[in-house]
KOLPADO-958688 format. One line per 4 residues: number of its first residue (from 1); their letters; for each residue z, y, x of C-alpha. Coordinates in Angstrom, 1 decimal, m for minus. Last residue first. Layout:
BEGIN
NUM> a> Z:Y:X; ...
# end
This chain:
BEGIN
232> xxxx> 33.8:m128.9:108.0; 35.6:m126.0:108.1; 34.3:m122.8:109.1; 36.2:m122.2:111.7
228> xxxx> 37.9:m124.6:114.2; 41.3:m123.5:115.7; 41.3:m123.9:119.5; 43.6:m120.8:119.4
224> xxxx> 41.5:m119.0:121.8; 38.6:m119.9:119.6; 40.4:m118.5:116.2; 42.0:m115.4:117.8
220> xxxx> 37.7:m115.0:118.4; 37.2:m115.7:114.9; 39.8:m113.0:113.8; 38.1:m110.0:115.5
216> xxxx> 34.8:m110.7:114.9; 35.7:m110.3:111.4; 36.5:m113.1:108.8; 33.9:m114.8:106.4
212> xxxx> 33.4:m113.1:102.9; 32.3:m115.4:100.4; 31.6:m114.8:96.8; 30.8:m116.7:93.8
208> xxxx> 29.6:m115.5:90.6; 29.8:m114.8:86.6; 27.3:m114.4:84.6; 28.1:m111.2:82.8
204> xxxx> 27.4:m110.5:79.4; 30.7:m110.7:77.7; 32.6:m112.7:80.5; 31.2:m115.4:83.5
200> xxxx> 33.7:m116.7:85.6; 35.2:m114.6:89.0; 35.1:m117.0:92.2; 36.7:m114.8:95.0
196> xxxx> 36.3:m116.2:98.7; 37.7:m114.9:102.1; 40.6:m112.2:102.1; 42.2:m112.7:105.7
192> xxxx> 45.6:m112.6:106.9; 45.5:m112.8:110.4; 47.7:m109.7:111.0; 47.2:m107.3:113.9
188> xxxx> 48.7:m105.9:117.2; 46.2:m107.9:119.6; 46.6:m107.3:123.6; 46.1:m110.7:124.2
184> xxxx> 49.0:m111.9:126.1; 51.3:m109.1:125.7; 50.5:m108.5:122.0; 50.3:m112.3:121.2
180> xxxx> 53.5:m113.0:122.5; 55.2:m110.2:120.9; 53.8:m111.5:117.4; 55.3:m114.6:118.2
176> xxxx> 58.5:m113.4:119.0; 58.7:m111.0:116.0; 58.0:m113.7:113.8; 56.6:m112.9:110.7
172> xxxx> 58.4:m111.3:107.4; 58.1:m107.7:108.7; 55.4:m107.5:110.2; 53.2:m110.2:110.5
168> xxxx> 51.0:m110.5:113.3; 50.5:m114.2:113.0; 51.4:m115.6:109.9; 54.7:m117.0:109.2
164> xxxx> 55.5:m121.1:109.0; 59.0:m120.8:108.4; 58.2:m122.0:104.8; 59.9:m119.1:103.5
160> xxxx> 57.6:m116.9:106.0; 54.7:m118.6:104.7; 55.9:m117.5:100.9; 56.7:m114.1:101.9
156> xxxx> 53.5:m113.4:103.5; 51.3:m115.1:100.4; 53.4:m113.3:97.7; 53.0:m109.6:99.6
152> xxxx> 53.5:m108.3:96.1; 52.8:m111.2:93.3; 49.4:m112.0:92.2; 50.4:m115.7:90.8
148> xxxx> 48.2:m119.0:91.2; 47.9:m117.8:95.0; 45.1:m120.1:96.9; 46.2:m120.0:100.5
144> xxxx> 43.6:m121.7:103.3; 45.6:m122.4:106.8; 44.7:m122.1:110.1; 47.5:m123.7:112.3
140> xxxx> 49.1:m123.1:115.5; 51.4:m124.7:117.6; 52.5:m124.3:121.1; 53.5:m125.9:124.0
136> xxxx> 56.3:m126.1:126.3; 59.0:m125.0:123.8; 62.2:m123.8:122.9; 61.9:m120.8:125.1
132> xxxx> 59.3:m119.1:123.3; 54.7:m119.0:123.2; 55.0:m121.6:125.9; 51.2:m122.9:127.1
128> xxxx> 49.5:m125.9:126.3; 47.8:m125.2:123.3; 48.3:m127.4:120.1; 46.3:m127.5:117.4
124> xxxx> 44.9:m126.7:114.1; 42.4:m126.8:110.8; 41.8:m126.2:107.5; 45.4:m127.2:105.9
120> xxxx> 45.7:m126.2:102.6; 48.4:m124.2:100.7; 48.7:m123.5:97.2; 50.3:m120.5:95.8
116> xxxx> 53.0:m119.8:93.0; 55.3:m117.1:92.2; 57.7:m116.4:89.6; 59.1:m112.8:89.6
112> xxxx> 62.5:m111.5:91.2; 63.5:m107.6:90.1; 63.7:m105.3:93.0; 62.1:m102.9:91.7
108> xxxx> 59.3:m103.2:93.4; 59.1:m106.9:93.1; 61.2:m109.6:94.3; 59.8:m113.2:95.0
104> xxxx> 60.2:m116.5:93.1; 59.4:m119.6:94.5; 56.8:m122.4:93.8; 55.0:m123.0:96.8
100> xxxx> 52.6:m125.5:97.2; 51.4:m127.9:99.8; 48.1:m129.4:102.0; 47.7:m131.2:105.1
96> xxxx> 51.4:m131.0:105.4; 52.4:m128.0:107.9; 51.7:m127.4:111.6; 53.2:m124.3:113.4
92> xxxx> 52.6:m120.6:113.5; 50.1:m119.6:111.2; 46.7:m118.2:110.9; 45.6:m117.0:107.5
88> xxxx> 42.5:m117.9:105.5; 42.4:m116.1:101.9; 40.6:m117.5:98.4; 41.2:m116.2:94.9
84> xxxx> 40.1:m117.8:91.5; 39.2:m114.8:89.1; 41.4:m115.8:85.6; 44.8:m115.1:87.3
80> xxxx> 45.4:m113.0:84.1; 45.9:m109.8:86.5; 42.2:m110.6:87.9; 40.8:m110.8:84.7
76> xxxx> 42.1:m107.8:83.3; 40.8:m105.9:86.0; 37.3:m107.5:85.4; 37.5:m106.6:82.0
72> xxxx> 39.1:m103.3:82.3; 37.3:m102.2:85.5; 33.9:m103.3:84.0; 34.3:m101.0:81.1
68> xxxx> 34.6:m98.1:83.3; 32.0:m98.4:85.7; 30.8:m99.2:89.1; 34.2:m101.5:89.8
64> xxxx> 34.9:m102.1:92.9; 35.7:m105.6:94.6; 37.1:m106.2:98.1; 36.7:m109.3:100.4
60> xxxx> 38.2:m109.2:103.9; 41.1:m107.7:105.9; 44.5:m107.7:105.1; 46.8:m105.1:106.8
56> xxxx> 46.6:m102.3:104.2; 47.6:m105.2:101.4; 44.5:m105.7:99.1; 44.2:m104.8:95.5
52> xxxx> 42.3:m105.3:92.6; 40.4:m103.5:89.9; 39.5:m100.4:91.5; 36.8:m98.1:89.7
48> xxxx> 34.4:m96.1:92.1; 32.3:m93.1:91.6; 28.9:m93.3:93.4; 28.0:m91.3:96.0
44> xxxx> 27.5:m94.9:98.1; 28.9:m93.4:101.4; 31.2:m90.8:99.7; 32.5:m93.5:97.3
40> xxxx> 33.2:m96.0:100.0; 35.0:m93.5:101.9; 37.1:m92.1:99.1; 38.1:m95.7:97.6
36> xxxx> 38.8:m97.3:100.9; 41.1:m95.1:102.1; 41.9:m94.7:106.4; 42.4:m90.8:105.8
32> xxxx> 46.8:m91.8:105.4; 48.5:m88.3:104.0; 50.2:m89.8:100.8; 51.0:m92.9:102.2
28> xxxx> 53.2:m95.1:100.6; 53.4:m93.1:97.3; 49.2:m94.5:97.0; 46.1:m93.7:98.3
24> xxxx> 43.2:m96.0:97.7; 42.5:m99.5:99.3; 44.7:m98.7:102.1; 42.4:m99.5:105.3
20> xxxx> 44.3:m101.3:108.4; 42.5:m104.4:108.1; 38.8:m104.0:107.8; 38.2:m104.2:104.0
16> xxxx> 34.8:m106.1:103.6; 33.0:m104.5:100.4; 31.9:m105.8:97.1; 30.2:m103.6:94.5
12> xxxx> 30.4:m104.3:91.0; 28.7:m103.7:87.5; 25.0:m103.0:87.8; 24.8:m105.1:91.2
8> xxxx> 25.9:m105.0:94.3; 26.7:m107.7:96.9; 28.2:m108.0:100.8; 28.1:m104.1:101.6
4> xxxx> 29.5:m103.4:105.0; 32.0:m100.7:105.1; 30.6:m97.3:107.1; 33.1:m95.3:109.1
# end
């Protein structure tokens, strides 16, 4: 397949990662052919630098470095929590118009590391149909996450701690939920979606601002939801 091209200039190139896409091939999946990183070489043939990642089931904004140099600064950048990062999620429930979450989560080696993301309502509602037994109606929310911290799955373990997981999740949403949307809709996906990077200007760079609004995909889950996107 071909990845849409959002921006490209001397330094960067910045994709939309369908969900289901590894962004290079990693001791999780030696044999998977859904890579980022090959594909988007072969279709630009140009060699490609990572400098962030993106969880195989998150969708949206990627970055590429188109050199060497760029990779470091950029890359260092992005593990500094320098570059501001953006993501929409759909949850289960209603939350405070807008919270944080400050708490620790485990990293490969088990090892817990602070972690820290802002939460912000952007819009929800509530359907009249029973998604459970405990409940006539149900509740969903569209949520924006801004992670302070670039911990592993921080965002999906930090909604589930809430109790407020994202649709789709697997394994820290609600199997329930996810069931529900399977049956009803035939959808076997997470809404967790990559949407704005602001990275500041460095060296000789200018900085910039990018956008990346969800696929088809995720807006309609949005309408049959009710959930209103892009905010107001």
């Amino acid at each position: 397949m071909e990845f849409a091209v959002y921006y490209q200039d001397d330094n960067i190139i910045v994709i939309h990662k369908p969900p289901g896409f590894f962004v290079h091939r990693s001791k999780f999946d030696n044999t998977s052919e859904a890579i980022v990183l090959q594909a988007l070489r072969d279709q630009i043939g140009q060699k490609l630098f990572p400098v962030h990642r993106l969880d195989r089931k998150t969708s949206g904004l990627l970055i590429f470095a188109l050199n060497k140099e760029t990779q470091i600064s950029l890359g260092q950048m992005f593990q500094n929590q320098v570059v501001q990062k953006y993501y929409l999620a759909i949850v289960r429930g209603h939350t405070n118009m807008s919270f944080t979450v400050d708490y620790a989560v485990p990293n490969a080696s088990g090892k817990f590391k602070e972690a820290l993301t802002h939460f912000k309502v952007l819009s929800s509602s509530e359907l009249p149909f029973a998604s459970s037994n405990k409940h006539s109606t149900s509740r969903y929310s569209l949520l924006e996450a801004k992670p302070e911290t670039g911990r592993h799955h921080q965002i999906r373990r930090h909604l589930a701690h809430e109790r407020h997981p994202i649709i789709g999740d697997r394994p820290y949403g609600c199997s329930k939920q996810n069931k529900f949307f399977l049956e009803r809709w035939n959808v076997n996906r997470m809404f967790l979606h990559a949407w704005k990077v602001e990275i500041p200007s460095y060296g000789n760079y200018p900085g910039i601002k990018i956008e990346i609004n969800p696929d088809n995909e995720f807006i309609e889950m949005l309408d049959k939801l009710e959930l209103t996107f892009p905010p107001d």
